[in-house]
N, CA and C of each residue as an Amber inpcrd file, in Angstrom:
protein
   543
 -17.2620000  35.8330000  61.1790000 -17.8230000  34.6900000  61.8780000
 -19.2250000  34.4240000  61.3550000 -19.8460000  33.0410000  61.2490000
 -21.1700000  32.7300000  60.8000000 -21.7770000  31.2590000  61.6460000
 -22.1610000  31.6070000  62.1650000 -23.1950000  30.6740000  62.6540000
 -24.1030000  29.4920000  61.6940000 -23.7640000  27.9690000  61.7910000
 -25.0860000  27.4360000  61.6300000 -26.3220000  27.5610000  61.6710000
 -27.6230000  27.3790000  61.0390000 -28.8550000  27.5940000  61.3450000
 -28.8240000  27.1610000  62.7750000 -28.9520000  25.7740000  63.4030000
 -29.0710000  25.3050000  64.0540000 -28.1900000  25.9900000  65.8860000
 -27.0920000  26.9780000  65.3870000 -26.3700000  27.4830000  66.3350000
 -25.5460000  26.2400000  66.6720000 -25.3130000  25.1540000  66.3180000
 -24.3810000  24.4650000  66.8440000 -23.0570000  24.5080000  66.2000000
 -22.5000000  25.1210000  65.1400000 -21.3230000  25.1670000  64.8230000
 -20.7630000  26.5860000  64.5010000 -19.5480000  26.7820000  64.9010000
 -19.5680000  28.6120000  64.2390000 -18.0650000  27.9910000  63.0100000
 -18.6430000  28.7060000  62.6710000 -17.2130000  29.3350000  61.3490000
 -16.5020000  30.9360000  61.8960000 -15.3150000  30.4000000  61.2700000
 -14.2810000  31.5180000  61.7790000 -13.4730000  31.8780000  61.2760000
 -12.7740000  33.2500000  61.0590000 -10.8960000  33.0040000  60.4090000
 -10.2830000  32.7310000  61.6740000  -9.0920000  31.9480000  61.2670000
  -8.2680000  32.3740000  62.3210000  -6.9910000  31.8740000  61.6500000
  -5.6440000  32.0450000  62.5030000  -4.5070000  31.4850000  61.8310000
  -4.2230000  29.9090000  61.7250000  -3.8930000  29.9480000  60.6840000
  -3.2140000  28.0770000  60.5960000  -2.3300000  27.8730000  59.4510000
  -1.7380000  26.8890000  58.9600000  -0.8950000  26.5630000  58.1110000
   0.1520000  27.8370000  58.0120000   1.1140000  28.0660000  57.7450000
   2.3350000  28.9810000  56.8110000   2.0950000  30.2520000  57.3210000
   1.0050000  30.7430000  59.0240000   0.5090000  31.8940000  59.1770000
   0.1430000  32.3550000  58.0870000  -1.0230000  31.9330000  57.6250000
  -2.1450000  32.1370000  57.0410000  -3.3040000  32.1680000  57.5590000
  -4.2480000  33.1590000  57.1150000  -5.9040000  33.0110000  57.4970000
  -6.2610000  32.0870000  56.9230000  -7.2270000  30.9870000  57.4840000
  -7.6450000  30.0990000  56.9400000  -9.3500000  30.0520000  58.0080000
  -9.7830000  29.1990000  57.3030000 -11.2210000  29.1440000  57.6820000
 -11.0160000  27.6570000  59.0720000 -12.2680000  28.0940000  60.0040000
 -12.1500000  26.9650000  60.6740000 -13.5740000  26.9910000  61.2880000
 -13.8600000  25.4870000  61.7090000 -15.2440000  25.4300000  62.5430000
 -14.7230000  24.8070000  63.6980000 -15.9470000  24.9340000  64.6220000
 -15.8000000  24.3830000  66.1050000 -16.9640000  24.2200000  66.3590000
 -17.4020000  23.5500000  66.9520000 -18.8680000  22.7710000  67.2910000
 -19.2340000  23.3380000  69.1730000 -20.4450000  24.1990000  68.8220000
 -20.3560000  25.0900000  70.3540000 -21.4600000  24.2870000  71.5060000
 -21.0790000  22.5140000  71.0980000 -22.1100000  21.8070000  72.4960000
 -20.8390000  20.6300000  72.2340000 -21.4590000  20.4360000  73.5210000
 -20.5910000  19.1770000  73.9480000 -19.5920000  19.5990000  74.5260000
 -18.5430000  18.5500000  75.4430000 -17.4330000  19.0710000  76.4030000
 -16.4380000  19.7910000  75.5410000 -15.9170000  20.5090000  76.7910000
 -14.9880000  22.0530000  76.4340000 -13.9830000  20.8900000  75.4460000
 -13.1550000  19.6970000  75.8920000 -12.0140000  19.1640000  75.2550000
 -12.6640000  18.7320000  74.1470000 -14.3020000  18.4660000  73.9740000
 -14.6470000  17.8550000  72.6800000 -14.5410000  18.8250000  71.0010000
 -14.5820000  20.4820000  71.7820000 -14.7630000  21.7120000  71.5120000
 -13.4390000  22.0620000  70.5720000 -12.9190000  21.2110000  69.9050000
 -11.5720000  21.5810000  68.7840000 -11.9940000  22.0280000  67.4530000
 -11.1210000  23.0630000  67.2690000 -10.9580000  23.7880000  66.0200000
 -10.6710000  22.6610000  64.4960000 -11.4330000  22.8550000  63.4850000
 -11.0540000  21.9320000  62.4850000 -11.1810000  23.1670000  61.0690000
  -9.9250000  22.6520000  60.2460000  -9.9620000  23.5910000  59.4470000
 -11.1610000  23.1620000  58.2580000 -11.7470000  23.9300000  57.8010000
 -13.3650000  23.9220000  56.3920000 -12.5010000  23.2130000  55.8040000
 -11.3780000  23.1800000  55.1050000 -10.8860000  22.5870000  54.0550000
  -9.3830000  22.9030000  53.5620000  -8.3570000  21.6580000  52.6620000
  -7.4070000  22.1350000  52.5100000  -7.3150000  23.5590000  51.8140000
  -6.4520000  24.3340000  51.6900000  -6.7820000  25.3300000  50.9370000
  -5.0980000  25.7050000  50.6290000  -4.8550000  26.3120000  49.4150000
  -3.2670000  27.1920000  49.2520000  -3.2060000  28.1970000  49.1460000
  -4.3620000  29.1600000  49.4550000  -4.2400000  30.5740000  49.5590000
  -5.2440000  31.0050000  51.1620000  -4.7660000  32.1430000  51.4550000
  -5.3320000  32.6030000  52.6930000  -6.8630000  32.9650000  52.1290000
  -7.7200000  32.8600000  53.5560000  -9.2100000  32.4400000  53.1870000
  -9.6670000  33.5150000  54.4220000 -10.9520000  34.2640000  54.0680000
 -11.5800000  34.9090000  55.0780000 -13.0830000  35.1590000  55.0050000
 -13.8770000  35.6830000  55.8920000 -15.1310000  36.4370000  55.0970000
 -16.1010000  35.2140000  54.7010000 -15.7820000  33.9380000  55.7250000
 -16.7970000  32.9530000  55.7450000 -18.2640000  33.0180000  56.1570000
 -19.2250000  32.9640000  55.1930000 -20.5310000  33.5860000  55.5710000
 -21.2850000  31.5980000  54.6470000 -22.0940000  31.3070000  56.2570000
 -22.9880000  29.8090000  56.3170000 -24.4820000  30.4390000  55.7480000
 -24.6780000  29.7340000  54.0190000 -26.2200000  30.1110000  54.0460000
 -27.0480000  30.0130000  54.8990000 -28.1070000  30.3100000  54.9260000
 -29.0420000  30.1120000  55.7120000 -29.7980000  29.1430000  55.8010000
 -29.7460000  27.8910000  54.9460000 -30.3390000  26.6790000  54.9560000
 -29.3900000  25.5150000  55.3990000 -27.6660000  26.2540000  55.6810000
 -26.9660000  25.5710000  56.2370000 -26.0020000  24.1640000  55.3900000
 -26.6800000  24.6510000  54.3780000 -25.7470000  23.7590000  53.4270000
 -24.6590000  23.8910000  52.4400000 -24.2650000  25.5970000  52.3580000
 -23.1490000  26.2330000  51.8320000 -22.7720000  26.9350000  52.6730000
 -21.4360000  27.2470000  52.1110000 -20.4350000  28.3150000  52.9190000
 -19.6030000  29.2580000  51.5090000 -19.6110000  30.3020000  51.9880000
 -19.5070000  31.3110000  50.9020000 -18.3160000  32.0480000  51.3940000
 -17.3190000  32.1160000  50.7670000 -15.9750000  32.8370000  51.3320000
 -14.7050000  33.4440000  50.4820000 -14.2200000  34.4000000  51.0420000
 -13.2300000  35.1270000  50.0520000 -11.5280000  34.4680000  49.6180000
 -10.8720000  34.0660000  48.9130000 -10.0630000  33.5630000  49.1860000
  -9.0440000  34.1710000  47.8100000  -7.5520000  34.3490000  48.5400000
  -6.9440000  34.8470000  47.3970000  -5.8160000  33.5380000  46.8180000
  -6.2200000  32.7520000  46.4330000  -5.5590000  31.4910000  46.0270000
  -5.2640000  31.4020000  44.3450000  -6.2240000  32.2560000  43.6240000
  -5.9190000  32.5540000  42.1790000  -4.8190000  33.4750000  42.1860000
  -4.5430000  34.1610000  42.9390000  -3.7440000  35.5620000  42.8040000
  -4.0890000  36.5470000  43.2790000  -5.6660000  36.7000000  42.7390000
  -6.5480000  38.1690000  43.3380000  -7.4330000  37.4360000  44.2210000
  -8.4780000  38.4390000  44.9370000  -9.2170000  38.1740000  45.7690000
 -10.2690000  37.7320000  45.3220000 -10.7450000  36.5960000  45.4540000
 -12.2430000  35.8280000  44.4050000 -13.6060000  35.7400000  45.4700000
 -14.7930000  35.5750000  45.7000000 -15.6210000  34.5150000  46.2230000
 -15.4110000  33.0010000  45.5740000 -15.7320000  32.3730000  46.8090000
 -16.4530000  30.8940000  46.2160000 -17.0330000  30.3910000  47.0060000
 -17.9760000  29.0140000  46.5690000 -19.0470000  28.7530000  47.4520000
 -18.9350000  27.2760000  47.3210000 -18.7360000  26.4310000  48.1650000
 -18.6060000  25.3510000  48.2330000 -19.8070000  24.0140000  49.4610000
 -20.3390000  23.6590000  49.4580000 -20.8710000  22.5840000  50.2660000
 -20.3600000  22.7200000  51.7420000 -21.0070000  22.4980000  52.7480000
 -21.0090000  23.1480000  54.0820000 -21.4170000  22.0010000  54.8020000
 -20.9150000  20.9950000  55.6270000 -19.5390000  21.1290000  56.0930000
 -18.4130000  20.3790000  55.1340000 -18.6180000  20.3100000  53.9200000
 -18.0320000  19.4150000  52.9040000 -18.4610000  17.8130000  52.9620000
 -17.7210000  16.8470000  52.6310000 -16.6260000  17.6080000  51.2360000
 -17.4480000  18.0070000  49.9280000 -16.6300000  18.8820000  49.0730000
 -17.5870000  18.7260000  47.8020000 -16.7380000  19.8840000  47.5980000
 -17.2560000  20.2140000  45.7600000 -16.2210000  21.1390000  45.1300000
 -16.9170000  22.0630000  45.6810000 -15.1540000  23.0170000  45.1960000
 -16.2950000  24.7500000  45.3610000 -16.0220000  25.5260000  43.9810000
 -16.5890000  26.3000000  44.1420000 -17.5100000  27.2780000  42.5360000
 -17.5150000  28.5360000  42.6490000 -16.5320000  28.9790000  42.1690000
 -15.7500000  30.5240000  41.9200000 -17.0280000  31.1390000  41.4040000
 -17.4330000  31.8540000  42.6510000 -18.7560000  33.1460000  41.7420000
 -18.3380000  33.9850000  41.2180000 -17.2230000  34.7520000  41.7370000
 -17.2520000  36.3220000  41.3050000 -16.3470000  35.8510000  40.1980000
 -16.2540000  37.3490000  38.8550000 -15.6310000  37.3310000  37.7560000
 -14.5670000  38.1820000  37.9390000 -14.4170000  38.9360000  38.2310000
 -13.6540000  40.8720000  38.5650000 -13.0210000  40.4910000  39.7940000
 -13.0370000  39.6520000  40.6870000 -12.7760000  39.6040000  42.3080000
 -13.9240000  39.9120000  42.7300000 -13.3680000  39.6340000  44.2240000
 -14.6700000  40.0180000  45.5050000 -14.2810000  39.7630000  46.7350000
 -15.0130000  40.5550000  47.1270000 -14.6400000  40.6610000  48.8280000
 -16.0260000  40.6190000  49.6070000 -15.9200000  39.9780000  50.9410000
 -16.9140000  39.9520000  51.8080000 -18.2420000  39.7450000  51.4700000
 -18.6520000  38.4880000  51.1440000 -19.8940000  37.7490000  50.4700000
 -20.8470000  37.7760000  51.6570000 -21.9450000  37.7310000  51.4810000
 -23.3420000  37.5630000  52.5300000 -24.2760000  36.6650000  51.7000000
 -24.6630000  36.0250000  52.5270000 -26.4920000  35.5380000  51.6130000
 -27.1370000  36.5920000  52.0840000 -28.1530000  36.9300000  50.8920000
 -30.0580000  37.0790000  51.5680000 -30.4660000  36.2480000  52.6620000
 -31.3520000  37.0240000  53.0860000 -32.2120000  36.3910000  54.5910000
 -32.5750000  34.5440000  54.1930000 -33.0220000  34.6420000  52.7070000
 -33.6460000  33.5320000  52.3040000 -32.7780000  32.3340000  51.5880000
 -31.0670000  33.0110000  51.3780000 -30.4890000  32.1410000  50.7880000
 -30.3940000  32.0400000  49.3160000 -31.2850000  32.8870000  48.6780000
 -31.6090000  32.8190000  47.3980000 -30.6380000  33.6500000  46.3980000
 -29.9160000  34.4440000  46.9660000 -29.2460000  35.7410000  46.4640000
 -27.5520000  35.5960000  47.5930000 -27.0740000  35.7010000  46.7930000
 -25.2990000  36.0680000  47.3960000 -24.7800000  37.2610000  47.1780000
 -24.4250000  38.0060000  48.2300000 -24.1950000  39.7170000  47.5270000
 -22.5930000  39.5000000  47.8740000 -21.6960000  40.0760000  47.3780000
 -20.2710000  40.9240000  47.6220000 -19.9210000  41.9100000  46.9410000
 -18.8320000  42.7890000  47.0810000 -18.3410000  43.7680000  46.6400000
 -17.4810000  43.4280000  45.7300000 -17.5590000  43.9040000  44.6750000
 -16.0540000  43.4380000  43.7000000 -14.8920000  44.3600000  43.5690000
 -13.8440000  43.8290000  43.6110000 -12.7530000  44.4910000  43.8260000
 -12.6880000  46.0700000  43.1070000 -11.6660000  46.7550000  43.9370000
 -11.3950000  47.9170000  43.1510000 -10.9730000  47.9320000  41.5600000
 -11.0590000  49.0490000  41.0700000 -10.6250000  50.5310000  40.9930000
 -11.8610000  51.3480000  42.2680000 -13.2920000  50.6000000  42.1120000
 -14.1680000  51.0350000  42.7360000 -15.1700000  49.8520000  43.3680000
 -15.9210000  50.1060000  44.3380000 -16.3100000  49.1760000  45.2930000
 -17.5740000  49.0960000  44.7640000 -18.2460000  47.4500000  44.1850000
 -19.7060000  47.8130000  43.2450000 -19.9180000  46.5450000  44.3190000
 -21.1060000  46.4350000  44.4160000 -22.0480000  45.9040000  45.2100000
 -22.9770000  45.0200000  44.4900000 -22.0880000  43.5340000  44.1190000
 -22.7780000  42.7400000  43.1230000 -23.8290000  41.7300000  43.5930000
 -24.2230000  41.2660000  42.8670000 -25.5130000  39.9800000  43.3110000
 -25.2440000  38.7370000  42.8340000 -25.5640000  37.5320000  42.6160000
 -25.5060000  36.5750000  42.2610000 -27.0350000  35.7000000  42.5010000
 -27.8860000  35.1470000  42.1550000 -28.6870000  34.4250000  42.1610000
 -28.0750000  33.0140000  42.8820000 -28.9460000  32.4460000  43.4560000
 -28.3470000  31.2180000  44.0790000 -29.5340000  30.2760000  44.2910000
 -29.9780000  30.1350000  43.1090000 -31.0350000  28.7760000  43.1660000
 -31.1990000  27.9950000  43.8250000 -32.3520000  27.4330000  44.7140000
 -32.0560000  26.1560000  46.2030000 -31.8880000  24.9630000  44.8400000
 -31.1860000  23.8470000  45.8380000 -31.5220000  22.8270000  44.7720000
 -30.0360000  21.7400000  45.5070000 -29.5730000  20.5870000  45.3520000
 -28.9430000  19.8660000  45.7890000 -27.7130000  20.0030000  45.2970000
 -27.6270000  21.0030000  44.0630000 -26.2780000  21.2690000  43.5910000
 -26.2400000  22.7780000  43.1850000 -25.1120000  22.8320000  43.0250000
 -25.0780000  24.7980000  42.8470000 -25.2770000  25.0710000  41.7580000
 -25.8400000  25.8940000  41.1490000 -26.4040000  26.9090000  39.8670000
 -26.0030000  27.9160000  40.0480000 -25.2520000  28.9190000  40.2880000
 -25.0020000  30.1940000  40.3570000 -25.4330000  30.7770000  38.8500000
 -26.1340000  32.1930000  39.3780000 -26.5230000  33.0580000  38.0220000
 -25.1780000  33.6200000  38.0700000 -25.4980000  34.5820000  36.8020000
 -24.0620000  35.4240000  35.9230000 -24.5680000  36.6270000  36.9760000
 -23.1160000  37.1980000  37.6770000 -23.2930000  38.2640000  38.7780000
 -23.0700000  39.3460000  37.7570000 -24.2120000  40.5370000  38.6830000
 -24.5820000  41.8340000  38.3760000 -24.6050000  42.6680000  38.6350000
 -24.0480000  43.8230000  38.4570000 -23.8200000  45.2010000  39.8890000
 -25.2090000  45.6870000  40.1650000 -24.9310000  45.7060000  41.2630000
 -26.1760000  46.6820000  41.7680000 -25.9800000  48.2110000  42.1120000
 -24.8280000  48.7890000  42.4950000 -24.8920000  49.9810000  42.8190000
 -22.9850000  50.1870000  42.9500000 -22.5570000  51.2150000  42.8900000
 -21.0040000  51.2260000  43.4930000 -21.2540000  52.4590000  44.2690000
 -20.2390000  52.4920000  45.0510000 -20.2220000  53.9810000  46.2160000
 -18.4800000  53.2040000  46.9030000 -17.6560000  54.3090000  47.0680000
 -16.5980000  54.1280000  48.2210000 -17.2360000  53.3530000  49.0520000
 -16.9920000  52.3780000  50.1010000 -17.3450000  51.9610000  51.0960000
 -16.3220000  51.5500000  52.0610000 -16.7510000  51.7430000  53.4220000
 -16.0450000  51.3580000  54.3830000 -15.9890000  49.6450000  54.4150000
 -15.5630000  48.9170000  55.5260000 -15.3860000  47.7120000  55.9470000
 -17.0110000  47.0940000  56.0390000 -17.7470000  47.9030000  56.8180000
 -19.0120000  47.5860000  57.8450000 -20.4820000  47.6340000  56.4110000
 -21.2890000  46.1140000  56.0780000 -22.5030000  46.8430000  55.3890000
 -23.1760000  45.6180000  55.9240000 -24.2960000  45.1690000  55.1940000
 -25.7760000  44.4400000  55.6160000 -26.4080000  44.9040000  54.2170000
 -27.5570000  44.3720000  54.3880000 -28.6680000  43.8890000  53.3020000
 -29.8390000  43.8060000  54.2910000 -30.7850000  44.1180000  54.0870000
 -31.9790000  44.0620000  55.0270000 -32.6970000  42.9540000  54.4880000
 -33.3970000  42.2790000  55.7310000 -34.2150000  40.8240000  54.7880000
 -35.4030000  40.8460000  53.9340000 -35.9320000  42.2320000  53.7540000
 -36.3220000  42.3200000  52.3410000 -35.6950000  42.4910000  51.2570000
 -34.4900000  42.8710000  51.2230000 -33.7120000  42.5690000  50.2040000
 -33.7240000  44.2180000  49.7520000 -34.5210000  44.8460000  49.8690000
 -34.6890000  46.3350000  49.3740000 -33.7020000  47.7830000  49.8610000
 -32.8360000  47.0620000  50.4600000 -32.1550000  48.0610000  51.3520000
 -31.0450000  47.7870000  51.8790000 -30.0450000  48.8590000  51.8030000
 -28.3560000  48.0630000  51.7790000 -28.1450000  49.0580000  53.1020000
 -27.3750000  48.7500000  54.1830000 -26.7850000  49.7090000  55.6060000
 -24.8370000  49.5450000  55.0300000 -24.4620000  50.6030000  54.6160000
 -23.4230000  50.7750000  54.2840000 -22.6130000  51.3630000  54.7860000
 -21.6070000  51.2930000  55.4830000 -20.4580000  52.5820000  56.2120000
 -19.7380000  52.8970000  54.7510000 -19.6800000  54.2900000  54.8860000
 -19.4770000  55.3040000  53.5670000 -18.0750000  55.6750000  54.1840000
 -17.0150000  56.0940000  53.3570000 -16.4070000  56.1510000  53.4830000
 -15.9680000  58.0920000  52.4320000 -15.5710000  59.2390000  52.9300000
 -15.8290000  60.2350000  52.4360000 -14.2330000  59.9280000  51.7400000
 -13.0370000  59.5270000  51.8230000 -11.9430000  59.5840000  51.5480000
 -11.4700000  58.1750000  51.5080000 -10.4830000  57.6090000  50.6190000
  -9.7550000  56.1940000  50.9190000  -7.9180000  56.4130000  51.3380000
  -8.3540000  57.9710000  52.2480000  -6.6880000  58.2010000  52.7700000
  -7.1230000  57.4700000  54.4390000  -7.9700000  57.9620000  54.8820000
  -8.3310000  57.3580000  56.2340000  -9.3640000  57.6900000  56.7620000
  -9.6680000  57.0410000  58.2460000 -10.9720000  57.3350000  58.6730000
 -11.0370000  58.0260000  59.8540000 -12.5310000  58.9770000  59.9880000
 -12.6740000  59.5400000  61.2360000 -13.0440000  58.6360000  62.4210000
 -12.8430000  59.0880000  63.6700000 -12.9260000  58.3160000  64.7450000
 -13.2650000  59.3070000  65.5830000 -14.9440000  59.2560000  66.1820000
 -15.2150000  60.2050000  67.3000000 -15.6450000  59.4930000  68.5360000
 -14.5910000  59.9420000  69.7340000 -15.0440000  59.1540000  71.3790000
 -15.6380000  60.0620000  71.8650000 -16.4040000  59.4660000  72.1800000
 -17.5120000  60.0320000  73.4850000 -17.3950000  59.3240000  74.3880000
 -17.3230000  60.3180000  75.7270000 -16.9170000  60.3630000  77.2330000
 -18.4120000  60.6470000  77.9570000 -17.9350000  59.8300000  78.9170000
 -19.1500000  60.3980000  79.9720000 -20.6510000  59.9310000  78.9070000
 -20.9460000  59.3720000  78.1770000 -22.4530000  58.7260000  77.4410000
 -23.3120000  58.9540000  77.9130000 -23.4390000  57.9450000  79.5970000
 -24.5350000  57.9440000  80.2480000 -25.0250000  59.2140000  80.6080000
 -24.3180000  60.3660000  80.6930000 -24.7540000  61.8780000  81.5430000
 -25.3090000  62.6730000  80.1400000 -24.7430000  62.0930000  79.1910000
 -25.2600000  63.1950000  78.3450000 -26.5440000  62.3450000  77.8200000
 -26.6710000  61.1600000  77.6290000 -28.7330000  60.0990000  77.4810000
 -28.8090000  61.1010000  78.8810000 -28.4980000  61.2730000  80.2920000
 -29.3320000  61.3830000  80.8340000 -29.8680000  62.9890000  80.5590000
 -29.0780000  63.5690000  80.1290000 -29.4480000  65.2300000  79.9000000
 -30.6870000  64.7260000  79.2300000 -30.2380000  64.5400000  77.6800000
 -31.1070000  64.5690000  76.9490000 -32.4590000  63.8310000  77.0680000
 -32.5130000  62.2920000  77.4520000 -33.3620000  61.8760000  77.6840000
 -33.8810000  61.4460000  79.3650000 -34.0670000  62.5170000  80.1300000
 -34.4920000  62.2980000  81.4100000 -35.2090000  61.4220000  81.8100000
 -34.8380000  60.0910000  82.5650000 -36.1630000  59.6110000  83.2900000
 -37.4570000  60.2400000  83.6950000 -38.3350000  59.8100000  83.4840000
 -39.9370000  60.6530000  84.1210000 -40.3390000  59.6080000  84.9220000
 -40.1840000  60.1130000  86.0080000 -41.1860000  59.3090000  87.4510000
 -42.7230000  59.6640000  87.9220000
């Protein structure tokens, strides 16, 4: 899901056409019946991983319509073409805080953590994307808005994942961290 600057529109997956993921917006003012789902655009492959720059004038998203899993970045809320970034595939695109930079992961054998330059300007320029780092990774990462620092869920194995519940939370904050009156 991605939010407009403005908070008035969200982007979403959800199902449509042939039960397919496809991208959709909904406009979050105005009456509940005014409040309908509209799909981003025609599309012939399933679409996910819609991320709204931050200046609100692109939308950056994964879509497997070549065959493999690609980015592309197209004009927000359209119409207008869109512009296959990644070379290798890619999955799960983000902007920088500033819009200036597009990060995703490019497809396996191994999970690399590429960049793309993204020049402001009234039409798209994409730079030639560049790895920045590879590591296994889980589903879950971020980019900090200095740009200097990646929050990554690591993943120790790609057979499966651990899962630890904790019961009772509140008694054990309260052990540890006691109110002082």
């Amino acid at each position: 899901m991605s939010l407009t600057p403005d908070g008035q529109t969200l982007l979403y997956c959800g199902i449509g056409a042939e039960n397919r993921r496809q991208l959709f917006v909904v406009p979050l003012s105005g009456s509940i019946e005014s409040r309908k789902r509209i799909r981003l655009h025609d599309a012939a492959g399933a679409e996910v991983s819609g991320s709204i720059s931050p200046d609100g004038h692109w939308v950056a998203y994964e879509s497997n319509e070549s065959g493999s899993r690609e980015v592309y970045v197209q004009p927000f809320p359209g119409p207008g073409p869109r512009t296959r970034i990644s070379t290798e595939g890619g999955l799960t695109p983000r902007w920088s805080r500033d819009g200036q930079e597009l990060y995703y992961w490019a497809n396996n054998p191994t999970s690399r953590m590429t960049v793309v330059d993204m020049p402001r300007g009234a039409t798209l320029k994409p730079g030639t994307p560049r790895e920045l780092f590879h590591v296994l990774s889980g589903t879950t990462w971020d980019v900090t808005p200095d740009r200097d620092r990646f929050l990554v869920e690591l993943s120790a194995s790609t057979s499966g994942s651990t899962i630890a519940i904790v019961t009772d939370w509140f008694e054990e904050l309260r052990r540890r961290a006691p109110v002082k009156k």
